[in-house]
C-alpha positions in Angstrom: -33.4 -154.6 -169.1 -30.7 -156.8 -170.9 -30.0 -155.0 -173.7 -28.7 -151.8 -171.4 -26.6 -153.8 -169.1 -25.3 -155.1 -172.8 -24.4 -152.2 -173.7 -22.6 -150.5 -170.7 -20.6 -153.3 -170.9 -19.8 -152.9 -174.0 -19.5 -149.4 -173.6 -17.0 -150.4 -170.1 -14.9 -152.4 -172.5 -14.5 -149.8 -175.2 -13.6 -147.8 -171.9 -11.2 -150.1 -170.2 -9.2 -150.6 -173.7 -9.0 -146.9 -174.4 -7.5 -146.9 -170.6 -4.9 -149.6 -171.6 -4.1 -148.1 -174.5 -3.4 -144.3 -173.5 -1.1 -145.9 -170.8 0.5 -148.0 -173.3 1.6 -145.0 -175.9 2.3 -142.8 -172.5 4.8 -145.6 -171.2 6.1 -146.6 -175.1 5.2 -144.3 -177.7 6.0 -141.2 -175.8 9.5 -141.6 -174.7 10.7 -143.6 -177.5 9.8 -140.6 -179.9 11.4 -138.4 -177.8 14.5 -140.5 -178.0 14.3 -140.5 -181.7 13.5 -136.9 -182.1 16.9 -136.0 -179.3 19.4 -139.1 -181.8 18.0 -137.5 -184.8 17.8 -134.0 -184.1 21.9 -134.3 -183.3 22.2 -136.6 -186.0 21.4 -134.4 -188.4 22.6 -131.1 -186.7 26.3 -132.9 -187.2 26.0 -133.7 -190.7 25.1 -130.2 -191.5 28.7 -129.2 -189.9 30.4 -132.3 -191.7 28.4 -132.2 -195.0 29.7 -128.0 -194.9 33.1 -129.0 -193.7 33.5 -131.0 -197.0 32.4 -128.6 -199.0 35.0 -126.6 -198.2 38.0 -128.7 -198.3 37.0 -130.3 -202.0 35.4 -126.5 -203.5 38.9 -125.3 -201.9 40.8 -127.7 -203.4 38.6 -126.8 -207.1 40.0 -123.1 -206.3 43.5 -123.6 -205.4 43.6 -125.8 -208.9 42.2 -122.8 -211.1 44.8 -120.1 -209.5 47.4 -122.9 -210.1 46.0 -122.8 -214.2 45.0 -119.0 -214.4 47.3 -117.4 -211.5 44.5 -116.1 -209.5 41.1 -117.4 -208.1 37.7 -117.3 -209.6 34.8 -115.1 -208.5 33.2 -118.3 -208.6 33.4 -122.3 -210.1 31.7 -123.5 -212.6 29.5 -126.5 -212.0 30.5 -129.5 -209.8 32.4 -133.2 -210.8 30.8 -136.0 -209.7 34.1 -137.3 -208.4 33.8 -133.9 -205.8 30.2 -134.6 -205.1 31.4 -137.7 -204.0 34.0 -136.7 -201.8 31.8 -134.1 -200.1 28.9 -136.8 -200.0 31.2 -139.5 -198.5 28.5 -141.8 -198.5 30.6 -144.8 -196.9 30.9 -142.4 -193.6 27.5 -140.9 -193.5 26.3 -144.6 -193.4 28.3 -145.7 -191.0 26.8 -142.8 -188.4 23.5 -143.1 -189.5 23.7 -146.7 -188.8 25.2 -146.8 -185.4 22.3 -144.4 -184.0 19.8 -146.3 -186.2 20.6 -149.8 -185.1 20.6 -148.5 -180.9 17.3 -146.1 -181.1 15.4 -149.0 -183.3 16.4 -152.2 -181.1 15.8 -149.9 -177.8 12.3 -149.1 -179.2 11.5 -152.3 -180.2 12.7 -154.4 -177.2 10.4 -151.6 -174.8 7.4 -152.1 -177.0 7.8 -155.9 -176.9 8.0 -155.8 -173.1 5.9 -153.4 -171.9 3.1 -155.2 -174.1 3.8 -158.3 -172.9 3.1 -156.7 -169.4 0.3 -155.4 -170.8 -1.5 -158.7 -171.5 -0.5 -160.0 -168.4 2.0 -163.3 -170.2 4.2 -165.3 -168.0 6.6 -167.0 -169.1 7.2 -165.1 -172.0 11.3 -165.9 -174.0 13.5 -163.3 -173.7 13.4 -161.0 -176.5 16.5 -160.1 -178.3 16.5 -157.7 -181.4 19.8 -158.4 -182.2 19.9 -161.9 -182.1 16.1 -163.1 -183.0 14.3 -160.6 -184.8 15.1 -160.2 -188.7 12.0 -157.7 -189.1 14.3 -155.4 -186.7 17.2 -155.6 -189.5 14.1 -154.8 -192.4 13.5 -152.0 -189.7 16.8 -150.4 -189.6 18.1 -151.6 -193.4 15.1 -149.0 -194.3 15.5 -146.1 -192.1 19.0 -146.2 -192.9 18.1 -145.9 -196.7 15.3 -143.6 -196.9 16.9 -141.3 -194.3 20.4 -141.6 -196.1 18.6 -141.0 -199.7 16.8 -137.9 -198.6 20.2 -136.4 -197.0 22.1 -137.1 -199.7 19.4 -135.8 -202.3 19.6 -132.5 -200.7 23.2 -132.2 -200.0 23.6 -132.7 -203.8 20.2 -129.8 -205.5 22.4 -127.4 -202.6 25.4 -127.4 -204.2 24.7 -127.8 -207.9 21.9 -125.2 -207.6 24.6 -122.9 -205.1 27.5 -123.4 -208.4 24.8 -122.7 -210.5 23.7 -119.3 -209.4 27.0 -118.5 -208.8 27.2 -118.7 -204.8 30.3 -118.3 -203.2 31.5 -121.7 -201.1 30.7 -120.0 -197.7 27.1 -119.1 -199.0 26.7 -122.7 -200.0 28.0 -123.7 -196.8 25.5 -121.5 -195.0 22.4 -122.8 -197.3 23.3 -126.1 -196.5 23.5 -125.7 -192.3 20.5 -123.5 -192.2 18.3 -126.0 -195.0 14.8 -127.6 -193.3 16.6 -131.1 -193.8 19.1 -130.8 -191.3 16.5 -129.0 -188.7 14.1 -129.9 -185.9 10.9 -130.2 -187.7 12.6 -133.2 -189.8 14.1 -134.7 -187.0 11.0 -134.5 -185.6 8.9 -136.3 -189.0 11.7 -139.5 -188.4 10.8 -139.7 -184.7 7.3 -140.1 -185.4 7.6 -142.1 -188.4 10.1 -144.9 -186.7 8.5 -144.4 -183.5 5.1 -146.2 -185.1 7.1 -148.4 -187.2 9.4 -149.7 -184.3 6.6 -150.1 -181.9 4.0 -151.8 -184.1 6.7 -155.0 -184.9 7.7 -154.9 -180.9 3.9 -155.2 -179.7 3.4 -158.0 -183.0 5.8 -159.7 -180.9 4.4 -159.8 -177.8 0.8 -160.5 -179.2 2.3 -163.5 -181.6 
């Protein structure tokens, strides 16, 4: 008769950690991907406009040169100058916005999953927790979605408009590739969300557990 009352409770703990669990991703997980997925999702949708923007202004600026040299305007350019891919790039800018969004969605996410763990285990007493101030694994967090978001981007900003030169595409047809390209849509908005999501709510519960 032991061994069955064993294991229903083992079964009853299996059952009651399940429990805490689905509550735990339907109070953490859940809203803070949907968070990620809305910052990204108009992160992204921007840059497609800026990125497109650029193109025009320094490819416009490649056009006004050759009808300056020739007296009228190519059917299309030739290949692309580093120095332009750099100006259309602008990497210093495209930082600077993919930071500010990373550093509030990654310290919000962390901060709930610290404290809604901690409420979870039942502490008392618990410090304050502070992503900004305390937590340098939050920094690793955001130094890293920062680059592997911003490498991506740029990766694919870059195959557009060489391959778009290279097959003779006018700048509006690049421009249009470039808006209506998989990288700047919802399904990769969606991949970051779920990717950070984990990320940021694994260190904020490590916390809570330490």
């Amino acid at each position: 008769c032991v061994a069955p009352r064993v294991l229903g409770g083992a079964a009853e703990g299996e059952e009651a950690r399940a429990a805490e669990w689905a509550t735990y991703i339907a109070g953490v997980h859940a809203p803070t991907e949907r968070a990620f997925y809305r910052a990204f999702r108009r992160l992204l949708r921007d840059q497609s406009h800026r990125y497109a923007s650029r193109v025009e202004r320094v490819l416009g600026d490649r056009v006004k040169e050759a009808v300056g040299a020739e007296g009228r305007a190519p059917l299309v350019l030739a290949g692309v100058e580093e120095d332009d891919l750099a100006r259309i790039l602008d990497d210093v800018a495209e930082r600077a916005a993919l930071k500010k969004i990373s550093q509030v969605e990654v310290r919000a996410a962390v901060k709930r999953a610290y404290e809604r763990a901690a409420k979870q285990i039942g502490a008392k007493g618990m410090p304050v927790f502070d992503p900004v101030v305390t937590d340098p694994a939050t920094a690793r967090l955001i130094a890293e979605l920062i680059k592997d978001v911003g490498d991506v981007t740029k990766s694919t900003v870059r195959e557009v408009i060489t391959a778009g030169l290279d097959e003779g595409r006018t700048i509006g047809e690049i421009q249009e590739v470039l808006m209506g390209h998989p990288d700047f849509g919802a399904s990769r908005a969606l991949r970051i969300a779920r990717t950070e999501t984990t990320r940021a709510v694994t260190s904020g519960a490590r916390h809570a557990y330490r």
